[in-house]
DOBAGU-111352 format. One record per residue (C-alpha): residue number from 1; x, y, z. Coordinates in steps of 0.001 Angstrom, whole numbers, plus 500000, padded with zeros to 6 digits. Layout:
+-----+--------+--------+--------+
:   n :      X :      Y :      Z :
+-----+--------+--------+--------+
: NUM :      X :      Y :      Z :
...
+-----+--------+--------+--------+
END
This chain:
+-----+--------+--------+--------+
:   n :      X :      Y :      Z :
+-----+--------+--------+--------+
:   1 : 066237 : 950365 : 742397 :
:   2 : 065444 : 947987 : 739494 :
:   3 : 066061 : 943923 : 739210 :
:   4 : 065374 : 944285 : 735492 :
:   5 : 065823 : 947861 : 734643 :
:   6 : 068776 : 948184 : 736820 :
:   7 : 066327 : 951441 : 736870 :
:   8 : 065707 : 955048 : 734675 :
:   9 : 065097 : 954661 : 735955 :
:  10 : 066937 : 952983 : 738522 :
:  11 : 068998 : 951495 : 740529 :
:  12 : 071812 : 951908 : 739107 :
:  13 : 075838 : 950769 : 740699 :
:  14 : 077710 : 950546 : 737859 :
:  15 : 079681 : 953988 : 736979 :
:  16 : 078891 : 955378 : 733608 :
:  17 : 081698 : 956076 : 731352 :
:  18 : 082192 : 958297 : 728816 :
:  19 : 083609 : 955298 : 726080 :
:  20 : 080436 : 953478 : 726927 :
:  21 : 078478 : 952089 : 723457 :
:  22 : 075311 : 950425 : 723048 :
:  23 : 074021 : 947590 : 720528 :
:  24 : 074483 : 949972 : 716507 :
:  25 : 075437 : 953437 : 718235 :
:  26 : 073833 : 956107 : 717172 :
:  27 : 075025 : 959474 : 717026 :
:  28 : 076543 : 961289 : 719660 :
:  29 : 077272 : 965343 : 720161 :
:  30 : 079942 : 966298 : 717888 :
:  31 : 079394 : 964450 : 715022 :
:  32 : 079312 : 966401 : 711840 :
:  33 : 076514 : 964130 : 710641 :
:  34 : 073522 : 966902 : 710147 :
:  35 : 070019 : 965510 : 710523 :
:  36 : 066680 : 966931 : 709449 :
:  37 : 064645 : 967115 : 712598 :
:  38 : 060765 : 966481 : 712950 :
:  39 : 059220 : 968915 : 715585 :
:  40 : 056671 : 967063 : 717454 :
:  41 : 056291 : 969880 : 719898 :
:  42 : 058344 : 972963 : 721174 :
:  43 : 060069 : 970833 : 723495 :
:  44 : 060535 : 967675 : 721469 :
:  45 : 061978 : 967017 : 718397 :
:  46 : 063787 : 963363 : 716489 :
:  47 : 065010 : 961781 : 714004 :
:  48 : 065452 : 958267 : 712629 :
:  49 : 068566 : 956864 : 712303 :
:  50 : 067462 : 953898 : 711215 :
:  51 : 063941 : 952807 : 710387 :
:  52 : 062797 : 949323 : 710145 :
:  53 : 059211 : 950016 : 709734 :
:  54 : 057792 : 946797 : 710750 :
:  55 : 054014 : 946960 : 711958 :
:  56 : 054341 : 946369 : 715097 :
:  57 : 054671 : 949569 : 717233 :
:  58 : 054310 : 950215 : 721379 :
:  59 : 051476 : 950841 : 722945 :
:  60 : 050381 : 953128 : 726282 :
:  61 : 050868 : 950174 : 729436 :
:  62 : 053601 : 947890 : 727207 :
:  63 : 056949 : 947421 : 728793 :
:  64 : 059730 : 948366 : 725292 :
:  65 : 063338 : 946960 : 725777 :
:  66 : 065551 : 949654 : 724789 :
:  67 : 069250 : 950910 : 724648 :
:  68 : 069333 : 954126 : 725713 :
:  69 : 072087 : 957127 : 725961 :
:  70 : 071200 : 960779 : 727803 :
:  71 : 073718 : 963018 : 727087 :
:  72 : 074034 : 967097 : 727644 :
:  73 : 076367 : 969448 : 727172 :
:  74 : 079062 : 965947 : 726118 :
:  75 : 078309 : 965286 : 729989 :
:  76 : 076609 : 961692 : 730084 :
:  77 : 073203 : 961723 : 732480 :
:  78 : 072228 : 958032 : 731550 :
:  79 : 073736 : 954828 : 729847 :
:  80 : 071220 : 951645 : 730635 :
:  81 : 073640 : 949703 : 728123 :
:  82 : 076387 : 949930 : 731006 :
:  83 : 073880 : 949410 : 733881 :
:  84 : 072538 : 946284 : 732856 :
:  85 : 076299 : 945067 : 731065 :
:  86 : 075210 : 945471 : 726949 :
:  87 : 072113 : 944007 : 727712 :
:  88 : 068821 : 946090 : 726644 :
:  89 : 066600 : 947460 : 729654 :
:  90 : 063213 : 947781 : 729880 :
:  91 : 060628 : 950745 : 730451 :
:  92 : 056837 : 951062 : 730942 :
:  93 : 055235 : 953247 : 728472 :
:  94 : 053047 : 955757 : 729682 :
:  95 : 051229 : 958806 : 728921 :
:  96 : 053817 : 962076 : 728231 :
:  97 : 053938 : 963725 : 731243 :
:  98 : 055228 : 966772 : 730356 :
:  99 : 056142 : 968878 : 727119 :
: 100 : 059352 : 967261 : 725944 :
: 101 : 058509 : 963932 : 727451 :
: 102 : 060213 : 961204 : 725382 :
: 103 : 057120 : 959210 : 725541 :
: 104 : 055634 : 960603 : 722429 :
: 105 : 058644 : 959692 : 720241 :
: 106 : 058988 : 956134 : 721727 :
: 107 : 055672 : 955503 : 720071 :
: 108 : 056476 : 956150 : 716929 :
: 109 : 059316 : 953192 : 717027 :
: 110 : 059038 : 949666 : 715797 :
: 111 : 062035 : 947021 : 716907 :
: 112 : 064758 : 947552 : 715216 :
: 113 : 064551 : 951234 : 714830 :
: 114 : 067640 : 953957 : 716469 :
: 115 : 066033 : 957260 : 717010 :
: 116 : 067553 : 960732 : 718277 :
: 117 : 065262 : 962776 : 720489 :
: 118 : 066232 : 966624 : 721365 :
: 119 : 064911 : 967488 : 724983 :
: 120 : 064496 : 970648 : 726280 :
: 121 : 066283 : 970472 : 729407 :
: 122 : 064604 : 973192 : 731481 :
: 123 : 061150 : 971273 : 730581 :
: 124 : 062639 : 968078 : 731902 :
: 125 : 063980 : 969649 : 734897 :
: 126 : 060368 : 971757 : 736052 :
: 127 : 058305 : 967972 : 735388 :
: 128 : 061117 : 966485 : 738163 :
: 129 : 061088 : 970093 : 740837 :
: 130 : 064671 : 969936 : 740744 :
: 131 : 067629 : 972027 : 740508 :
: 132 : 069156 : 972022 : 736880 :
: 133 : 073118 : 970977 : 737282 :
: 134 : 075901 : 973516 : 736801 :
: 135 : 076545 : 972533 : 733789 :
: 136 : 072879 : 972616 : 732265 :
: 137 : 071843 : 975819 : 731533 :
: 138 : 068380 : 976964 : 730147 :
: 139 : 067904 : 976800 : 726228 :
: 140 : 069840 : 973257 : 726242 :
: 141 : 069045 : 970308 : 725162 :
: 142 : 069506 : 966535 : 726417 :
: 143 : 070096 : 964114 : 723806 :
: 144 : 068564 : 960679 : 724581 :
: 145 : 069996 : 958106 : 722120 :
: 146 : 067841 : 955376 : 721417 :
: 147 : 067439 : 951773 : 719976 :
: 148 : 064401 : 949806 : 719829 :
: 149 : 064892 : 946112 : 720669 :
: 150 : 061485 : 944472 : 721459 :
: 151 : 058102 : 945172 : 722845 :
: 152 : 056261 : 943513 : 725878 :
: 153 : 052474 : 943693 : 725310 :
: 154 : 050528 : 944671 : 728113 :
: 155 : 048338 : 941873 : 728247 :
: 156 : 051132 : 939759 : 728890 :
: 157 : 052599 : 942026 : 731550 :
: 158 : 049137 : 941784 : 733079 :
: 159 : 049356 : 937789 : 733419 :
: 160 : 053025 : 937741 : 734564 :
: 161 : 051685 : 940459 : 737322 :
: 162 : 048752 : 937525 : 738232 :
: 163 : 051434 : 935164 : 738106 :
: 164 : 053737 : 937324 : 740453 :
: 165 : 051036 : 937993 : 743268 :
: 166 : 050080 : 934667 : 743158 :
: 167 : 053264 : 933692 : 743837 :
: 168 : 053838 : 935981 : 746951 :
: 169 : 050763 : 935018 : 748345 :
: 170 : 052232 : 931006 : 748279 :
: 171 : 055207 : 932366 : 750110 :
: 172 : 055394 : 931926 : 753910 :
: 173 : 056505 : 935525 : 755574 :
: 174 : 059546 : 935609 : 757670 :
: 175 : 058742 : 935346 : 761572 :
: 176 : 062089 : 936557 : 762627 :
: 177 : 064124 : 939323 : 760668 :
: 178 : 068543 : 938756 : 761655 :
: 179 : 069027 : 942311 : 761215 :
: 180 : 066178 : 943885 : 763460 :
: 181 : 069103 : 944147 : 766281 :
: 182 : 071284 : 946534 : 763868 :
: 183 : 068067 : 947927 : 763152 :
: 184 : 067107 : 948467 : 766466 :
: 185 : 070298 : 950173 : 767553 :
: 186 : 070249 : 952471 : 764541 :
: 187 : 066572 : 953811 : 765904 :
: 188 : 068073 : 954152 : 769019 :
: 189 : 071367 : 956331 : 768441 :
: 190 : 069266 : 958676 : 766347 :
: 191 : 066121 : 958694 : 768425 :
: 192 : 064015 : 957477 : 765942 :
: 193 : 060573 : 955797 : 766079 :
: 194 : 059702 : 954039 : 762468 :
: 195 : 056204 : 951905 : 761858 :
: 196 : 057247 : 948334 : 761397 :
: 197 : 055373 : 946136 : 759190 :
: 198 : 055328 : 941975 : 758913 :
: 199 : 057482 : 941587 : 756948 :
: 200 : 060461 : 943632 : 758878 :
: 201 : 059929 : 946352 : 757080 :
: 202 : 060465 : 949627 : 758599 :
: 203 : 059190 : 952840 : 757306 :
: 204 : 058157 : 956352 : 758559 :
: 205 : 056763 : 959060 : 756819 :
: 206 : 057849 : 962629 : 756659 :
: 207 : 055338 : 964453 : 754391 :
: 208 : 052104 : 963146 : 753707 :
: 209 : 050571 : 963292 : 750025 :
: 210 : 047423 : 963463 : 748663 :
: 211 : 044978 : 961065 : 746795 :
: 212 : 044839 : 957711 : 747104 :
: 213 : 047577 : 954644 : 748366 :
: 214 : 049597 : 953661 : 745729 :
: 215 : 048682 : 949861 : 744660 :
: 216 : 049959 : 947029 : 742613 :
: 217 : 050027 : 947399 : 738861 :
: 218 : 049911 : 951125 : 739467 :
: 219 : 052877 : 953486 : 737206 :
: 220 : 055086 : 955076 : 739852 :
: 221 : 057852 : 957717 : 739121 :
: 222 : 060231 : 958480 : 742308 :
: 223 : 062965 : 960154 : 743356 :
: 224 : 065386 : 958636 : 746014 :
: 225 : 068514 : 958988 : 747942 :
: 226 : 070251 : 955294 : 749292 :
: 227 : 072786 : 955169 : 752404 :
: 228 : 074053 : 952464 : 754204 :
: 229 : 073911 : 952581 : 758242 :
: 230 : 077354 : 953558 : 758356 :
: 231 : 075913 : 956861 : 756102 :
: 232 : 077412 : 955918 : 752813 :
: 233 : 075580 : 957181 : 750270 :
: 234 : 075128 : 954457 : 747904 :
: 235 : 073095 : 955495 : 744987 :
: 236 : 070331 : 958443 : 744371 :
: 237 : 068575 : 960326 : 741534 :
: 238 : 068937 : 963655 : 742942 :
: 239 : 072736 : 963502 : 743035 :
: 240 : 074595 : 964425 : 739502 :
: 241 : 077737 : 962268 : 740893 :
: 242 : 075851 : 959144 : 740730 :
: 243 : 075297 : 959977 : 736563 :
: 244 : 071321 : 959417 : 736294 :
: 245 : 069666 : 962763 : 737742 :
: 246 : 066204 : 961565 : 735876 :
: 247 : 063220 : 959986 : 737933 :
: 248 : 062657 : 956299 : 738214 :
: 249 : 059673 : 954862 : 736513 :
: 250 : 058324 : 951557 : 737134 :
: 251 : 054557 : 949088 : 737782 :
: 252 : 054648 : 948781 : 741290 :
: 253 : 054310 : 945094 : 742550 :
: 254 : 055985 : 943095 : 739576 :
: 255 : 059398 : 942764 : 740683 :
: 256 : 061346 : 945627 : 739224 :
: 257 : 062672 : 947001 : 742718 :
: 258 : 063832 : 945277 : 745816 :
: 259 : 060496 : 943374 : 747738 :
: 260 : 061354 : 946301 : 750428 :
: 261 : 060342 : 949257 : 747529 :
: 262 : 057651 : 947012 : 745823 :
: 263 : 055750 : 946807 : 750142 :
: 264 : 057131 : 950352 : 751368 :
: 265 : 055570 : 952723 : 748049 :
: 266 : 051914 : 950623 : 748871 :
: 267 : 052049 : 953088 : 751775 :
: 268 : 052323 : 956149 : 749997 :
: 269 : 050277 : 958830 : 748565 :
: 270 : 051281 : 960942 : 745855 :
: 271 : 053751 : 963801 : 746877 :
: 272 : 054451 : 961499 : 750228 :
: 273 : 058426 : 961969 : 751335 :
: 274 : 059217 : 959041 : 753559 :
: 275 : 062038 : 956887 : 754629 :
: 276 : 062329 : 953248 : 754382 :
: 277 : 064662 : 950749 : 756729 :
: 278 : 065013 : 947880 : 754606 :
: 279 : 066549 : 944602 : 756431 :
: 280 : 068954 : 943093 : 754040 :
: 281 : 066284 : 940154 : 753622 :
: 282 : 064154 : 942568 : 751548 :
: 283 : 066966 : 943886 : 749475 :
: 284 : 069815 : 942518 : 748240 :
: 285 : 070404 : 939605 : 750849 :
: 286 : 073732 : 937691 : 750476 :
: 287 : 074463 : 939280 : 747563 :
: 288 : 077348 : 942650 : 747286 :
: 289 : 076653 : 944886 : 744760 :
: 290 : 079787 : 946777 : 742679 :
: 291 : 081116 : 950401 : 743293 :
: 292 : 081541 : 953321 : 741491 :
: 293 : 083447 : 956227 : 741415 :
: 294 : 080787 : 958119 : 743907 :
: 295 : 080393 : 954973 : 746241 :
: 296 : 083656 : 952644 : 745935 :
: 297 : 082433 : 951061 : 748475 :
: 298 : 079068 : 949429 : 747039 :
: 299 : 076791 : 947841 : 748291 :
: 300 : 078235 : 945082 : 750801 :
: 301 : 076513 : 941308 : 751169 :
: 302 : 073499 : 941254 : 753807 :
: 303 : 073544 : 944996 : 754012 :
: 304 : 070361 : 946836 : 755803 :
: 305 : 069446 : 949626 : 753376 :
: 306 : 067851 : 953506 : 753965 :
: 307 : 066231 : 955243 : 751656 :
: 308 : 064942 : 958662 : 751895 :
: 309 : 062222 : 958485 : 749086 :
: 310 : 059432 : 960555 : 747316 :
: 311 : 056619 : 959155 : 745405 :
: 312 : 056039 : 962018 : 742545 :
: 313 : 053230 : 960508 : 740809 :
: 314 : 051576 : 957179 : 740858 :
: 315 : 048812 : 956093 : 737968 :
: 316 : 046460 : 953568 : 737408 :
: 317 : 047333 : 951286 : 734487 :
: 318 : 045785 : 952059 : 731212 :
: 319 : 043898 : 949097 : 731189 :
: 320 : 041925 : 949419 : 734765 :
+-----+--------+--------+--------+
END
């Protein structure tokens, strides 16, 4: 669930809708516009829309603020424009994962640039281990829409992670958690017996991975599934209702997820399934978060927070 990204990535409350645009559209399925494609591999191909050139172009561990628009089949998957209100979102660029992975296009961008990328959906869908949706068959494509607004270096990401764990180490821990009672009762009714941590944290683990702990600074991708303790599914990736059925990419430790993600993945190999109980304090405190048509409800003030989770892949950064 991201602070910044609002999350690919997620973390994402704000229902997706059709008429949504982003900063210069580019286009969309049905427009009788016909581009020449470049073929990067069997899985990936783009085109410029609009080319800017400038010398300055991503790099493997940057952070690039981007618009971006999934689309398949005229069924939206993704829109970060309307998850983060018209304002660009930001990604960590990594090595492509998979043939198809937009990765390998993204590098080719300078600010400014609008690019079309042609997916091959089943690709996509065999990297993640999940079920294509109805409506995706295989042979299609996904359509990611995408405009170029800045680039983070990665040196600088580096200091503002210093800066961050610096800052966390200043901050006094909580002795005493105000929703450990709800808490409590919810472990009782349902017989269950989580590890607690310091911080309030609760967390037990299902299926235990392989490899090492995920740490700070490390690129983690994750699937997820959010309910309230009334049951209310809130938000998850694995769900097409909730409009982003992609996994969420993020560093681990620099404030792109609730403090209750950034502590509960540190105790998590790769291929781990686990569930965290996340006291409001670590989440989203005083502070409601907005419905959509899959969860009117949203996300009350001072709600406690369950996630069933599972960290697919975490990675060193480039620069370790």
């Amino acid at each position: 669930m991201f602070k910044k990204n609002a999350s690919l990535l997620l973390a994402c409350f704000i229902f997706i809708l059709a008429k949504a645009q982003i900063t210069k559209p580019v286009a969309a399925p049905g427009a009788k516009r016909v581009y020449n494609f470049t073929t990067i591999n069997p899985k990936l191909q783009y085109v410029f829309i609009e080319n800017k050139n400038t010398s300055q172009r991503p790099q493997e561990g940057d952070d690039v603020m981007m618009h971006m628009i999934a689309i398949c089949n005229n069924r939206f998957m993704y829109n970060s424009s309307q998850l983060n209100k018209g304002k660009p979102a930001a990604f960590s660029l990594s090595k492509p994962a998979f043939k198809g992975d937009i990765m390998e296009a993204l590098v080719l961008m300078t600010p400014g640039d609008s690019i079309i990328c042609m997916v091959d959906a089943k690709s996509m869908f065999d990297y993640t281990k999940k079920e294509m949706p109805d409506f995706i068959k295989p042979g299609d494509k996904i359509q990611y829409n995408i405009r170029l607004v800045s680039i983070i270096p990665k040196e600088q990401l580096q200091k503002e992670r210093e800066a961050a764990m610096m800052k966390a180490l200043q901050e006094p821990q909580p002795v005493q958690n105000p929703d450990d009672d709800a808490l409590k009762a919810y472990f009782n009714s349902n017989q269950l017996n989580p590890i607690k941590t310091s911080s309030g944290l609760y967390y037990s683990i299902q299926q235990e991975g392989s490899g090492p702990l995920a740490k700070t600074g490390d690129m983690v991708t994750m699937n997820y599934r959010g309910t309230l303790l009334d049951g209310t599914v809130f938000d998850s990736n694995l769900d097409s209702a909730f409009k982003h059925v992609q996994p969420l990419t993020f560093v681990l430790g620099t404030g792109r997820v609730i403090k209750g993600w950034d502590e509960g993945i540190g105790y998590l190999k790769p291929g781990s399934k686990a569930t965290f109980y996340i006291p409001s304090s670590l989440a989203y405190g005083a502070q409601s978060r907005p419905g959509n048509a899959a969860n009117p409800k949203g996300i009350p003030a001072n709600s406690v927070l369950i996630f069933d989770v599972e960290l697919v892949a975490a990675k060193p950064p480039s620069s370790n």
